[in-house]
VODREN-176544 format. One record per residue (C-alpha): residue in one letter; x, y, z. Coordinates in steps of 0.2 Angstrom, whole numbers, plus 5000, padded with zeros to 4 digits. Layout:
<nodes>
AXYZ
...
</nodes>
This chain:
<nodes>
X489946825004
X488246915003
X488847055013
X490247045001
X489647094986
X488147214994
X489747315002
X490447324983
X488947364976
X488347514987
X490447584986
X490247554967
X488647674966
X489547794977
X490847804965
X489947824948
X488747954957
X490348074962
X490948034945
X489248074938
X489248234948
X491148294942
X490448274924
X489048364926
X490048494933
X491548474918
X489848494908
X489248664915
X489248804903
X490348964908
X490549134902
X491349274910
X490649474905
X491549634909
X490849804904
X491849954895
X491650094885
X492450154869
X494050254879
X495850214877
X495650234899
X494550074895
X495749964879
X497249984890
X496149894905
X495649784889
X497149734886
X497649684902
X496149604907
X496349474890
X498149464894
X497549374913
X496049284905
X497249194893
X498649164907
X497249104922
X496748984910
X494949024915
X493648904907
X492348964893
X492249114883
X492449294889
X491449454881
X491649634882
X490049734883
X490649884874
X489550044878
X489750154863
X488550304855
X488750314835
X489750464836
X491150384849
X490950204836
X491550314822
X493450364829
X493450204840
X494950094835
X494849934847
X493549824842
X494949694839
X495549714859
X494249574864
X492849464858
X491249614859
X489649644860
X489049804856
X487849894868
X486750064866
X487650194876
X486850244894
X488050364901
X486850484897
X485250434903
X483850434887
X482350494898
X483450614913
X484850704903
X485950644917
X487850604913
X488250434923
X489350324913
X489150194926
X487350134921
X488150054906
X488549904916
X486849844923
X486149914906
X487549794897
X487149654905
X485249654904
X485349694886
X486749524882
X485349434892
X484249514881
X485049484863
X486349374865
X486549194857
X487749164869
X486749204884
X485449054879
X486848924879
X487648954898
X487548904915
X488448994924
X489049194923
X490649274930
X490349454931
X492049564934
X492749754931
X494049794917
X495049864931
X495449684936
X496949544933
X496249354934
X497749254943
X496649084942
X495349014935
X493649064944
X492248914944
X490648964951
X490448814956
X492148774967
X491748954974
X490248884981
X489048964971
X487248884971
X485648914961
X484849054972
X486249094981
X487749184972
X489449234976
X490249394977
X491449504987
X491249595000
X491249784999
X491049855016
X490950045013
X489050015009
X488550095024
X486950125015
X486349945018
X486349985036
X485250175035
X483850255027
X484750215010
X484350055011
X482350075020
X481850195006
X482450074989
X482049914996
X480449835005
X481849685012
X483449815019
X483749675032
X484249575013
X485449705008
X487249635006
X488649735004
X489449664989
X490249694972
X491749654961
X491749474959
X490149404955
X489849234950
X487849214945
X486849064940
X486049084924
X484249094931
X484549204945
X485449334936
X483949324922
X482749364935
X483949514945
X484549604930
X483049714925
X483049744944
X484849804947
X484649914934
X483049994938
X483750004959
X485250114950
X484150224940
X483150264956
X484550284969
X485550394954
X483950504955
X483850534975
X485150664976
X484450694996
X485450565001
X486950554992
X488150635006
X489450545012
X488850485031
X487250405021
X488150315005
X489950305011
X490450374993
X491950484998
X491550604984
X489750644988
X489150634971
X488350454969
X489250404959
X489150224968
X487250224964
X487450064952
X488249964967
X486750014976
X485749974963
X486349784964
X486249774982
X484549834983
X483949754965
X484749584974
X483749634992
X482049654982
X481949464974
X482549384990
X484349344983
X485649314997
X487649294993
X488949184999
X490049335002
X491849315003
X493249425006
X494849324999
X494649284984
X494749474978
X496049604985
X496649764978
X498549804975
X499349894992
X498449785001
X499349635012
X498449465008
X498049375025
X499149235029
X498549075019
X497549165008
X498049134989
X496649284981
X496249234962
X495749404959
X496649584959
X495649734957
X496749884953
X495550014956
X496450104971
X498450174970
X499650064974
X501850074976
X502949974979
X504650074985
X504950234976
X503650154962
X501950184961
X500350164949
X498750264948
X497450204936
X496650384936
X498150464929
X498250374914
X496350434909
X496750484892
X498150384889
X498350294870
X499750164877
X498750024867
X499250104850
X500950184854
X502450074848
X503750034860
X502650114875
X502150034892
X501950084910
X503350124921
X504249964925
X503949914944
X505449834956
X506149674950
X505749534963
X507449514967
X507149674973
X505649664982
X506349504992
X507649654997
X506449785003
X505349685015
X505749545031
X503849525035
X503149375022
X501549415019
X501849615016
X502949565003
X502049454995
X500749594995
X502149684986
X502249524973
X500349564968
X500549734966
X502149724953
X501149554945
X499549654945
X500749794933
X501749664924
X500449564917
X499549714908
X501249794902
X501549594895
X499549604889
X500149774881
X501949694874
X500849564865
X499649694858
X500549804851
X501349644841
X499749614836
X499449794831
X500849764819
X502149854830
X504149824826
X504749724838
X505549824853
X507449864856
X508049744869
X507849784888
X508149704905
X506249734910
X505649644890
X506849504894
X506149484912
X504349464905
X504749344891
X505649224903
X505249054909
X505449144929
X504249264924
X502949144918
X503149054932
X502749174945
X501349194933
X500849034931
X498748994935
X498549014955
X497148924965
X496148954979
X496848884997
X495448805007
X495648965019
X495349075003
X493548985000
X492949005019
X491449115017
X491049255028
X489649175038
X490749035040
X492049135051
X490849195063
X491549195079
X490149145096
X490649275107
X490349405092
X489249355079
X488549505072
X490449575071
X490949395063
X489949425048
X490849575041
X492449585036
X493949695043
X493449865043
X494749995032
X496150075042
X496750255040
X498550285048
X498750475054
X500250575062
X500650745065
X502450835059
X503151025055
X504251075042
X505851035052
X507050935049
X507050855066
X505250785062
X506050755045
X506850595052
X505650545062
X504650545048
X505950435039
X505950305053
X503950265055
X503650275037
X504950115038
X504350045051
X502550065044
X503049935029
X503849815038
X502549815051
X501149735041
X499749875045
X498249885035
X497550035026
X498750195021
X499450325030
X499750515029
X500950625037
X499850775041
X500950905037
X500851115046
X501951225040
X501851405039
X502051495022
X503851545024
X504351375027
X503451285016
X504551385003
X506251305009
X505651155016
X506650995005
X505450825013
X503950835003
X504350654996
X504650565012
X502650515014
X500950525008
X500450725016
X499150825020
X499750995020
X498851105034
X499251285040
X500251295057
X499351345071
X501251345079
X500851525084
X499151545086
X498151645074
X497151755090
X498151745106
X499651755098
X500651615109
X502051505105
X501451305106
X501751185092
X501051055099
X499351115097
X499651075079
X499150905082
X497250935084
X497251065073
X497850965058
X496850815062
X495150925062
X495750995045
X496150825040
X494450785043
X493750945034
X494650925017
X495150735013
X494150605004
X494350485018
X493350295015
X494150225031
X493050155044
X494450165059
X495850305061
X497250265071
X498550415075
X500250395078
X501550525085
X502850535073
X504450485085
X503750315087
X504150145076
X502950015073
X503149835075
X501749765068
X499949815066
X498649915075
X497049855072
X495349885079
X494549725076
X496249655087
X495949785102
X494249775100
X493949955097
X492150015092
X491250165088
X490650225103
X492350145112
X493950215105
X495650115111
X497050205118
X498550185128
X498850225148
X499450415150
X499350395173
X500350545173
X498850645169
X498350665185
X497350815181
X495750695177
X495750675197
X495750835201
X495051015200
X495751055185
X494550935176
X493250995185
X493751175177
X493751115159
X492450955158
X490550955162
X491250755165
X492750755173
X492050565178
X492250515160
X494250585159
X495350425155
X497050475156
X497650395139
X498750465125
X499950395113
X498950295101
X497450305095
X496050185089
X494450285085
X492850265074
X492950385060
X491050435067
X491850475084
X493350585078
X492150675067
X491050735080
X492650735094
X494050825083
X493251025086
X493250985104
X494950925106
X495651065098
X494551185108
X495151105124
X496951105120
X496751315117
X495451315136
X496751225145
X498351295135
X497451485141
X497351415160
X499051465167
X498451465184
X498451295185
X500151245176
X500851175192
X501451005192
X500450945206
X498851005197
X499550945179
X500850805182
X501950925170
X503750905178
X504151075166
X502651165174
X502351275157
X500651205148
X501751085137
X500850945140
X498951075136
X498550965120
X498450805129
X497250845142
X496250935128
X496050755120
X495450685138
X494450825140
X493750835124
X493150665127
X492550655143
X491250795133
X490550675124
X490550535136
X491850455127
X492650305136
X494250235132
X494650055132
X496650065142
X497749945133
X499549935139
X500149795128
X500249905113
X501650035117
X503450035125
X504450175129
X506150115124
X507150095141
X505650025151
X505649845156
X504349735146
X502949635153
X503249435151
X502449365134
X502149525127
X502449575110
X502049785109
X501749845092
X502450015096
X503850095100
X503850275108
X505550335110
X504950515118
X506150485131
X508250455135
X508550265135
X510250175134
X511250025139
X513150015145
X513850165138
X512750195123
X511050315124
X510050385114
X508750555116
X507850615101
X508150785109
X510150795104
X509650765084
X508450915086
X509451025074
X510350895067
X510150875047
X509950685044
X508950675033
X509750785020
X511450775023
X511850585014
X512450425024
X512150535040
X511550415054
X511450395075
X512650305084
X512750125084
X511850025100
X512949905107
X512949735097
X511949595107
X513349465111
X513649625123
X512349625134
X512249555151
X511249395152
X511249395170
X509949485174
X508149435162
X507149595163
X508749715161
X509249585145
X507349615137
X507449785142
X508849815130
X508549715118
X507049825115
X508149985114
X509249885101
X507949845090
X507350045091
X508850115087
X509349985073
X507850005064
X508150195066
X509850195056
X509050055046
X507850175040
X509050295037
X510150205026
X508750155014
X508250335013
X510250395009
X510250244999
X508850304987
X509350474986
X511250494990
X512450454976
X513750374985
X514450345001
X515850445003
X515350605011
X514150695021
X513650835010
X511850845005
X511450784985
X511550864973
X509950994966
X510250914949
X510350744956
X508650764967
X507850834949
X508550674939
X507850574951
X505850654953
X505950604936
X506150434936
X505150304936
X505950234953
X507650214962
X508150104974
X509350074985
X509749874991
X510649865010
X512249765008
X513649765020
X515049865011
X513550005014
X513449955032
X515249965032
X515350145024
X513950205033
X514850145053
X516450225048
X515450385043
X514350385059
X515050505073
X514750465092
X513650595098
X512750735086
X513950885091
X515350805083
X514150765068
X514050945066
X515551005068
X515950855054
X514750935041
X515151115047
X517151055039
X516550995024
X515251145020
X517151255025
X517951155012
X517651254995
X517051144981
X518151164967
X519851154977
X520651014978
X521850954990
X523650964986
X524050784991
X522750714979
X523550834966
X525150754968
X524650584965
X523850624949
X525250684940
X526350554948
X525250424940
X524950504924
X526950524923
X527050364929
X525950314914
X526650364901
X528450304905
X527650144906
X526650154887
X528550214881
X529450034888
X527949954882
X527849984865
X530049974864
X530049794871
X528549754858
X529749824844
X531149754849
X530249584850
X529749594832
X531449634826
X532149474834
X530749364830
X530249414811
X530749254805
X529349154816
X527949294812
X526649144804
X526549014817
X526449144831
X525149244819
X524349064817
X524349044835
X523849214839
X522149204829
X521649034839
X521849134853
X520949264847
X519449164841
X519149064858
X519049244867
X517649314854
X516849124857
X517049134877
X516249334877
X515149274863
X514449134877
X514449264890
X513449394881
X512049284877
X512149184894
X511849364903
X510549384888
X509649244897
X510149314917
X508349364921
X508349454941
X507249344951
</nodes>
């Protein structure tokens, strides 16, 4: 019995200390800060911010730290946008003259700490960007968030933490964490930083010698990150370590890892979804907060977005992104109410953001346990160092011409490309000479870099397109912002099945990942020896390419200077030197990329579970991520080659697509490797025309012809806000009757259509139309004899069938009266 009651009592102090704890914690004092300044590019971000704050639920009060001079207070006119408190103006700096808006937000908090009544009654500090959206509450405490050691996410472009940056601002570098965004403080520790991280900014804002790009990471060169180094470093110097976490934040474009639920979207990059896209920067000097009526493009509906995407987690990437939008146009519907607005004229998109589905996808989100796993906490044994960082940012490349034939190509990886889940963004790096850049109709088909065509080269005068490739990646390298850590380049006839990621391949700098090119046997024999001080160190690879931004900076010149050296070598074109089977240099730029390498000592890890050539029989267990349809492939009677479509318009002639494959229950089941084999070619060619049809979709304004849209169609739609096109199967239908079997009958289709002149119509069509206008009109004549006759015969019994008449009548206003407010209420989900 003694045992008894000590069990209970020792499980009854466990209890009221964890309920002592939880009230403690309830008790906690909260406040979350952001930092603005008095510009309408700031209220709308106001406005959208509050509208989040509200919706997340998030606990305690929120302040704006408004950054104002006198002159800018005077013609401000949102002080009502948000609770505030006013700050002195740093964006030019009192003592330097230097103009450097950011400042205001180290300056903003320290001065709160400073003057603030509020800032004496808290606990705990959430720290965040206008440029954010809140989707939950965020509680320092359930982030993990102790005294002495803060939260915050991870920004991993802060190369400096790891140079000279870092060695020269800080006496503890080896503390420096690359961090920023979210920051969740204790009240003590961010008392003690603050006069720090403003004091880091001012003195890394000051050292212009190491501002470049390969020292900070800032992509522009300008330091204009200097307040994030500032906190780093401010943070470094007091011995302050964060629980650094890289879920609980995520920009728009980006795909959410599986199980992660982020409470945090940070709009500060562009993002699309479809033909819909949203750019913070371009809306600068926009006064949307105090224009009636007004709000930002509407994004796809969800309905729409289910539509677009079969991967799960890249469209629920593509929920956050058209959330991120949605919430600040409602934050801006609500605000302009408040302004004293009238209300707004009726509209799908209002109606969709006042409903109950829309509050519900909008409803408080909350962190998963996987969304709460710190960084340190995922380090893996075998690679700890790596462990502790985050996935590095991806750049997707690939090389086209202003032809048609690369046109869909184009079409078919920039599909593949969204269904396939890769990271980062991708640009189609564009060379085209003048002439045909002039007639060239594909300049929406992808995010482009536009570079000059080597196609004929500039001194030798010869005739090799291929060597475009290099060319265009080096000026890629000369002229884009770039703030990706890892580039991976494509060819454009290939089609992605899911991602390409280095940290997966195990790609570093120093160690790029490619994929086996054995027909380049000239690394074994003289002609490396001709063109490499290391023809050792040649790797016969090709195709796809994982490399370290480093390493294509200092590799990209010598791949192109190769390609020319070995292009120039026509003695040694021969396929037994070569492995060329056309024995005319074709193959020049790819053993200017080994070459180029073995320079530098650069060694290749060979993977060959990334690509498949369509055709080939694939390895048991493996799941490539790329298809490379360079080459004829087919099953039964059914092929396909890229090289018959070479002059073939299918990308501008609407509903145009390739054969059919063979459907599945076809296939011979007999025999495994040839059942895999094309099942492969299937899935290439179906995602092919797949692609196609969305484009045509989009663009084309209906299904029955092959004749290219309309100019004044194509305008229309460059205006809009977005157009889509949703895959049913009457399309399907349209588009198999429409499809030819073999591209020479396609043009012979198109060349009797272009014959046909436009304003003629046929003679049998004619016909019909004035059979059944005649037809018409006799009918309107029997019609209204009968009614008169009617009348005559029946004038006596006019009240009751008046009588009845009107009961009828009312039930049909009632019914459509019912079935215009219940499609009032039809909100697209």
């Amino acid at each position: 019995m003694a045992r008894v009651l000590i069990v209970s009592l020792l499980v009854g102090i466990v209890v009221c200390i964890g309920f002592s704890e939880a009230a403690r914690k309830h008790e906690w004092r909260l406040h979350t800060l952001f930092s603005v300044e008095c510009q309408n590019y700031f209220d709308w971000q106001t406005v959208g911010l509050m509208n989040s704050y509200r919706k997340a639920k998030q606990p305690g009060p929120i302040t704006r730290l408004l950054s104002c001079t006198d002159e800018e207070k005077k013609n401000y006119r949102g002080m009502h946008l948000a609770p505030t408190f006013e700050v002195p103006s740093m964006s030019k700096h009192p003592r330097t003259g230097d103009w450097y808006p950011a400042i205001n937000k180290p300056a903003g908090v320290l001065h709160w700490l400073k003057h603030s009544k509020d800032a004496k009654n808290v606990d705990w500090v959430v720290i965040l960007d206008a440029d954010m959206i809140i989707r939950g509450p965020i509680l320092p405490w359930e982030l993990g968030a102790e005294k002495g050691r803060p939260v915050a996410a991870y920004y991993g472009y802060l190369r400096g933490c790891d140079n000279i940056l870092a060695q020269l601002h800080t006496k503890h570098p080896e503390l420096c964490d690359k961090v920023g965004g979210l920051l969740a403080f204790h009240i003590d520790d961010l008392r003690a930083f603050a006069p720090l991280w403003l004091s880091k900014t001012e003195e890394v804002r000051e050292d212009k010698a190491h501002w470049a790009t390969n020292i900070t990471g800032d992509i522009y060169g300008k330091g204009w990150i200097s307040e994030m180094y500032g906190y780093s470093f401010g943070a470094a110097e007091i011995g302050l370590r964060h629980k650094i976490n890289d879920n609980l934040m995520i920009y728009p474009g980006y795909v959410p890892r599986e199980g992660i639920e982020p409470i945090l979207l940070h709009y500060g990059l562009p993002f699309s979804v479809g033909n819909w896209s949203f750019n913070k920067l371009a809306h600068h000097e926009d006064g949307i907060v105090y224009e009636c009526g007004r709000l930002f493009p509407e994004p796809p509906y969800p309905r729409e977005v289910r539509q677009m995407e079969l991967d799960p987690n890249r469209r629920r990437g593509l929920f956050l992104s058209i959330e991120c939008i949605n919430i600040i146009n409602e934050g801006l519907l609500l605000q302009q109410a408040a302004n004293g607005c009238p209300k707004p004229t009726w509209s799908k998109y209002l109606n969709f953001l006042k409903s109950k589905a829309f509050a519900e996808l909008t409803k408080p989100k909350y962190p998963t346990p996987a969304t709460l796993q710190m960084m340190e906490d995922t380090k893996e044994d075998d690679n700890a160092l790596d462990a502790e960082k985050p996935h590095p940012k991806i750049h997707t490349v690939f090389s086209t011409e202003c032809t048609t034939y690369f046109d869909w190509q184009t079409v078919g990886l920039m599909h593949s490309f969204r269904l396939s889940g890769q990271p980062g963004n991708i640009t189609r790096l564009l060379s085209c000479t003048d002439e045909d850049l002039k007639q060239y109709k594909g300049h929406d088909l992808a995010p482009t870099h536009y570079v000059p065509s080597m196609s004929r080269h500039p001194l030798t005068g010869d005739w090799y397109p291929a060597i475009n490739k290099p060319a265009a990646v080096l000026h890629w390298l000369n002229h884009a912002n770039i703030d990706a850590e890892f580039i991976v380049i494509l060819d454009a006839d290939m089609i992605l099945r899911g991602p390409i990621t280095p940290w997966e391949f195990k790609a570093a700098r120093g160690r790029p990942v490619s994929t086996p090119y054995d027909y380049l046997i000239g690394c074994d024999n003289e002609l490396a020896k001709l063109h490499t001080s290391h023809p050792e160190a040649c790797d016969k690879v090709g195709g796809v390419i994982i490399m370290h931004i480093d390493d294509l900076r200092k590799f990209a010149l010598l791949w192109l200077h190769k390609t020319e050296e070995v292009r120039a070598d026509r003695a040694h074109y021969a396929r037994n030197i070569t492995g060329d089977i056309y024995e005319s240099g074709w193959i020049s730029e790819m053993y200017g990329y080994s070459f180029g390498a073995a320079e530098l000592k650069l060694k290749h890890t060979v993977n060959n579970e990334i690509l498949i050539y369509p055709g080939y029989v694939p390895a048991p267990g493996v799941k490539y991520r790329v298809f490379h349809y360079g080459l004829r492939f087919g099953t039964g009677n059914w092929s396909f080659d890229k090289a018959d479509w070479r002059d073939v318009d299918m990308v501008n002639r609407c509903w145009a697509k390739f054969p059919d494959p063979p459907d599945l229950s076809t296939l011979d089941r007999a025999n495994e490797d040839g059942f895999q084999r094309d099942l492969l070619s299937i899935e290439c060619a179906k995602t092919l025309n797949e692609a196609l049809t969305l484009h045509h979709e989009r663009r084309c304004p209906n299904a029955n012809s092959l004749s290219p849209p309309k100019e004044e169609q194509r305008t229309e739609e460059s205006g809009m806000s977005r157009k889509f096109g949703i895959v049913d199967e009457s399309t399907d239908s349209i588009s198999n009757h429409i499809s030819v079997n073999h591209s020479e009958q396609l043009r012979k289709d198109s060349e009797d259509l272009d014959s046909v002149p436009k304003d003629e119509m046929p003679s049998s069509f004619r016909f019909w139309v004035i059979f059944l206008w005649a037809f018409s009109g006799c009918g309107f004549v029997v019609v209204v004899y009968m009614v008169y006759s009617g009348h005559k015969r029946r004038g006596s019994r006019a009240k009751p069938h008046r009588t009845r008449r009107r009961s009828v009548h009312t039930g049909f206003m009632e019914m459509n009266g019912r079935d215009r407010h219940s499609r009032g209420l039809d909100v697209p989900l």
